[in-house]
C-alpha positions in Angstrom: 7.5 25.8 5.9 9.1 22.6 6.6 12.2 22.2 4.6 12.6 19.1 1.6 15.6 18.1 3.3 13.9 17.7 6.7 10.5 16.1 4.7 12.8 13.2 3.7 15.6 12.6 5.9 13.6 10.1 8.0 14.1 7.0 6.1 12.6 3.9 7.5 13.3 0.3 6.1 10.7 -2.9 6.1 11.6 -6.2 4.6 9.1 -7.2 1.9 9.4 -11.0 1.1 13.6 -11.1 2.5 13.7 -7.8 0.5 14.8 -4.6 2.4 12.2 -1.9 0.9 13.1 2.3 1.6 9.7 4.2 2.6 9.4 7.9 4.7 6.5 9.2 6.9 5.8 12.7 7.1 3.0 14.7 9.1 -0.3 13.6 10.5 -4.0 12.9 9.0 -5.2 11.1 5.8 -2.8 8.9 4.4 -1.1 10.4 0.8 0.8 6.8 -0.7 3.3 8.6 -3.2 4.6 6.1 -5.7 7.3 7.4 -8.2 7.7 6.6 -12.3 10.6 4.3 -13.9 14.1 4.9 -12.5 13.0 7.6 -10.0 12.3 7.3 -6.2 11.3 8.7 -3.0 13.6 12.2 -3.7 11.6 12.6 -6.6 8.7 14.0 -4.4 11.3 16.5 -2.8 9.2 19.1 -3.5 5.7 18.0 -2.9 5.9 15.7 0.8 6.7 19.1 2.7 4.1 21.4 1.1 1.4 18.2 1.6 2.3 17.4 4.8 2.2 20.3 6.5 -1.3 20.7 4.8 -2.4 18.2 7.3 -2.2 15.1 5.7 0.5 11.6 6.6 2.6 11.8 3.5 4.2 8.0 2.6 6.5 7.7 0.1 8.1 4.2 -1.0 11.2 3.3 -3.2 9.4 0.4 -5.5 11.8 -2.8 -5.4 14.0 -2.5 -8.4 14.7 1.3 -7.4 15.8 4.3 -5.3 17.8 2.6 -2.1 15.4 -0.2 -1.8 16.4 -3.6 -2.7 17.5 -5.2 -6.7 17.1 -8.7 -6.5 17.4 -10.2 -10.1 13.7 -11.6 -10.2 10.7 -10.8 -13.0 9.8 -7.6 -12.4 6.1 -6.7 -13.3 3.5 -4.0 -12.5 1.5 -6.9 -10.5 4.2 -7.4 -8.6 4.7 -3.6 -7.5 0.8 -3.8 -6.7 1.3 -6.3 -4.3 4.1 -4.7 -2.8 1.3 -1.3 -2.7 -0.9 -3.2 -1.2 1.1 -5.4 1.4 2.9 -2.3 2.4 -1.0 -0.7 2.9 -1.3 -3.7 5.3 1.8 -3.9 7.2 2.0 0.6 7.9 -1.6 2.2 6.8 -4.5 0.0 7.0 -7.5 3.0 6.7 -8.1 3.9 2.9 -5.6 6.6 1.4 -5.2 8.7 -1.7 -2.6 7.0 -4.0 -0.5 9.8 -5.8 1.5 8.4 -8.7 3.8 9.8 -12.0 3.7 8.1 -14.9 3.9 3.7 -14.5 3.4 5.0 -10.7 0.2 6.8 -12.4 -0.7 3.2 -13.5 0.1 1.3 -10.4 -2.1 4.0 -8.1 -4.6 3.6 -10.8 -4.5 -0.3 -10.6 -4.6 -0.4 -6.5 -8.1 1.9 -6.8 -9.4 -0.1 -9.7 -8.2 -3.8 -7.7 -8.4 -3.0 -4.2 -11.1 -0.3 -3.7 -11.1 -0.4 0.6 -7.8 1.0 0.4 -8.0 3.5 -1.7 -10.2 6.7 -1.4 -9.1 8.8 -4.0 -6.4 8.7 -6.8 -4.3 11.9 -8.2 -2.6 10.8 -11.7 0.1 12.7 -13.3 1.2 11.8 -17.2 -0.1 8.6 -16.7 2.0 5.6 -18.5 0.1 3.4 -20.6 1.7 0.5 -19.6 5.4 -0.5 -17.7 6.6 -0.2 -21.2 5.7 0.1 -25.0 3.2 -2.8 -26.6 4.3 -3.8 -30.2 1.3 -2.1 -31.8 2.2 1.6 -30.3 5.8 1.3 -32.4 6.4 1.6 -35.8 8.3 -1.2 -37.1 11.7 0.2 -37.3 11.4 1.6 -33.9 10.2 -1.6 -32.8 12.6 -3.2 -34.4 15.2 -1.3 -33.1 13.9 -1.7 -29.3 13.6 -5.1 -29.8 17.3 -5.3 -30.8 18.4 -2.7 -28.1 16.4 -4.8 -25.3 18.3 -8.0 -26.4 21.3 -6.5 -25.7 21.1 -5.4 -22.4 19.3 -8.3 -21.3 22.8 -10.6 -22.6 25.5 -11.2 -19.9 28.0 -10.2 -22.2 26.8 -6.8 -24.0 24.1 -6.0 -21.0 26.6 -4.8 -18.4 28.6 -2.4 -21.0 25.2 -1.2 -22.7 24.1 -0.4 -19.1 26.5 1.9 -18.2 26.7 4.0 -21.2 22.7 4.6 -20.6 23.4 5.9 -16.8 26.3 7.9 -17.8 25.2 11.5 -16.0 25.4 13.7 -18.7 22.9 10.8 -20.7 20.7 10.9 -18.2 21.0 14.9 -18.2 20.1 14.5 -22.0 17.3 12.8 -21.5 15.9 15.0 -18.8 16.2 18.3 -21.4 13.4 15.5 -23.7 10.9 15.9 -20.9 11.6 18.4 -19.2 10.4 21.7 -20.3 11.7 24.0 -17.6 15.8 23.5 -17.9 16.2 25.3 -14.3 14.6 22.4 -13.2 17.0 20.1 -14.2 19.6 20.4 -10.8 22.5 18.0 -10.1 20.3 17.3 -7.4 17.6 15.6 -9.7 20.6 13.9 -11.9 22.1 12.4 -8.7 18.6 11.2 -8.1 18.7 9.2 -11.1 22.6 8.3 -11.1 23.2 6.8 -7.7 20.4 3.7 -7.8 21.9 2.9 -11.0 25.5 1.7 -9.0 23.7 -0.8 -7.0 24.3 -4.0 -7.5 21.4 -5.6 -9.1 20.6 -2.6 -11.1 21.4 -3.4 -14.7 19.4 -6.4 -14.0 16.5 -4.9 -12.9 16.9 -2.6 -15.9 16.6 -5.8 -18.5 14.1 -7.3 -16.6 11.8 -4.7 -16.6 12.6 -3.6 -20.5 11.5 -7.1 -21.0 8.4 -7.3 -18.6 4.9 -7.7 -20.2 3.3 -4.0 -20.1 0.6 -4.8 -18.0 -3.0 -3.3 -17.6 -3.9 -0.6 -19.8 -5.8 2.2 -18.0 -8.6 1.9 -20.5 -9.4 -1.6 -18.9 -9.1 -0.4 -15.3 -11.0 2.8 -15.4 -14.4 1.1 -15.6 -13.8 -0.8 -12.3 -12.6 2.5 -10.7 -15.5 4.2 -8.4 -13.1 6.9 -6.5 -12.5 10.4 -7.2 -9.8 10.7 -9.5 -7.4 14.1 -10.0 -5.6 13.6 -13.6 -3.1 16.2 -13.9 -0.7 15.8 -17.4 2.0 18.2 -18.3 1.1 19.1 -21.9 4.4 19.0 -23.2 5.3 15.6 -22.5 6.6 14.1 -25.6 6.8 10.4 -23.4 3.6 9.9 -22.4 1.7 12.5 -24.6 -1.5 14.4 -23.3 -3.7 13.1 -25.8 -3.3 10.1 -23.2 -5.9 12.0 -21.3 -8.7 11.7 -23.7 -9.9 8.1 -22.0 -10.3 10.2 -18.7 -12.2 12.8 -20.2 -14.4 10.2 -22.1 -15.3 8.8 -18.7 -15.6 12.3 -16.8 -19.4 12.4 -17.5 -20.1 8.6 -15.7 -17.1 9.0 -13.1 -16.0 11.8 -10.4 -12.7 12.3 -12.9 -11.0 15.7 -13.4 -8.7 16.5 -15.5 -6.3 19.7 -15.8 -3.7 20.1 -18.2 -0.7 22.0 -17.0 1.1 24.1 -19.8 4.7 24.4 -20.6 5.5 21.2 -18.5 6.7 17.5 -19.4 6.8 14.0 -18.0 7.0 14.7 -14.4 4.9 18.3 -13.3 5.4 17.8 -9.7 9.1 18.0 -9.7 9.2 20.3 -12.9 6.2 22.4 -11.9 5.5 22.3 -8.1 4.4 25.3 -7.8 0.9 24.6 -9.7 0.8 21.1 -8.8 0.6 21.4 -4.7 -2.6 23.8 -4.6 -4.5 21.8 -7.3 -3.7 18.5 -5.4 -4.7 20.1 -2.0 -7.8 22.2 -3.6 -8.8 18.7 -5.0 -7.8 17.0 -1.7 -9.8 19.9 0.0 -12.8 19.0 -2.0 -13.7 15.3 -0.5 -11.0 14.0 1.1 -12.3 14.3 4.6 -15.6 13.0 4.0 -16.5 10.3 5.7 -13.4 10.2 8.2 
């Protein structure tokens, strides 16, 4: 089996709009487009490009702008503007129709470039998909809200942001957090917190934080669905306390008009296919298996 190392070590670099943007290319066939959650990046898929490329299929993974080692410019960050980096990057490296695998707001965006730009998109796997780049008023209760409200004001200021930013990336925070969604604690490696950590020393990166804790929350997959006419994989950890499974429950609503399956995946959080590889990699190549090479 081709190592993780190896599956990843070939990083190439394109320039998006002046902006330097990381990507890899592994293996040969039908294009996978992985696109990582919130602070994560291509070494998040560590453990799913090898296993999926050497099943035959041309794995590409991208480091959105605002993470991983591709660019931070201080701009408005938005889930629209990810899509059009999705879809320009389709353009400038793909160009035939792919299956777009995404975690959680990279659940959303793969579920927005099948929904928005059908020829490029063949199939969709979703894992612990977000329900938007970050919470709407309504989904808080009013001293959470409040107390986000307050805590986004505070990064986003020039004089409390940078300080307030650094305590949040501290590694044995970050380490924290990870044991919240993470039900496996083996799971949780240095590896995975170095991951997380080292994008967070960029420059720019404290501003992309506040920008995006401020961005509007975008499309809600309830509103997409009914435009989507792929085959789509859901997979949700059930033990996600982030992005809970009863998240699901729109997909299985529209599993009787659409070509939607979803499998819940026990004992696991936020992200199953770094948590849980080992039942995520056959289901996404059984479903793969299943109609991916029709038509090609």
């Amino acid at each position: 089996m081709i190592s993780e190392q190896l599956a990843i070590a070939s990083k190439l670099h394109w320039t998006w709009r002046d902006h330097q943007i990381t990507y890899s290319v592994s293996g040969k066939g039908i294009p996978l487009v992985l696109v990582h959650g919130f602070g994560a990046s291509i070494g998040h898929w560590r453990k799913n490009i090898p296993v999926w490329a050497e099943a035959g299929y041309r794995v590409y993974a991208i480091d959105l702008l605002g993470f991983g080692e591709s660019d931070k410019p201080a701009i408005a960050y938005s889930l629209e503007l990810w899509q059009e980096l999705l879809r320009d990057f389709w353009l400038a490296h793909i160009q035939t129709p792919g299956v777009f695998i995404g975690n959680s707001i990279g659940a959303l965006l793969s579920l927005m470039m099948a929904a928005n730009h059908s020829e490029m998109v063949k199939g969709a796997v979703l894992l612990n998909v977000a329900g938007g780049l970050n919470h709407r008023p309504h989904e808080l209760n009013p001293v959470l809200g409040l107390i986000m409200a307050g805590f986004t004001k505070l990064v986003g200021s020039p004089i409390t942001g940078k300080f307030i930013f650094n305590q949040v990336r501290q590694k044995h925070r970050i380490r924290n957090t990870l044991t919240q969604v993470y039900c496996d604690r083996t799971a949780i490696t240095e590896e995975l917190v170095d991951l997380l950590y080292l994008p967070s020393c960029d420059q720019g990166a404290q501003a992309v934080f506040a920008s995006i804790l401020t961005a509007p929350a975008g499309p809600k997959p309830e509103e997409l669905l009914p435009r989507v006419n792929c085959p789509v994989l859901v997979l949700w950890g059930e033990a996600d306390p982030w992005t809970p499974i009863k998240g699901a429950k729109i997909f299985q609503a529209m599993a009787s008009q659409k070509d939607i399956q979803v499998i819940p995946i026990a004992n696991t959080g936020h992200c199953p296919h770094d948590e849980n590889p080992n039942a995520v990699n056959p289901l996404v190549l059984n479903w793969l298996g299943n109609f991916a090479h029709i038509g090609t």
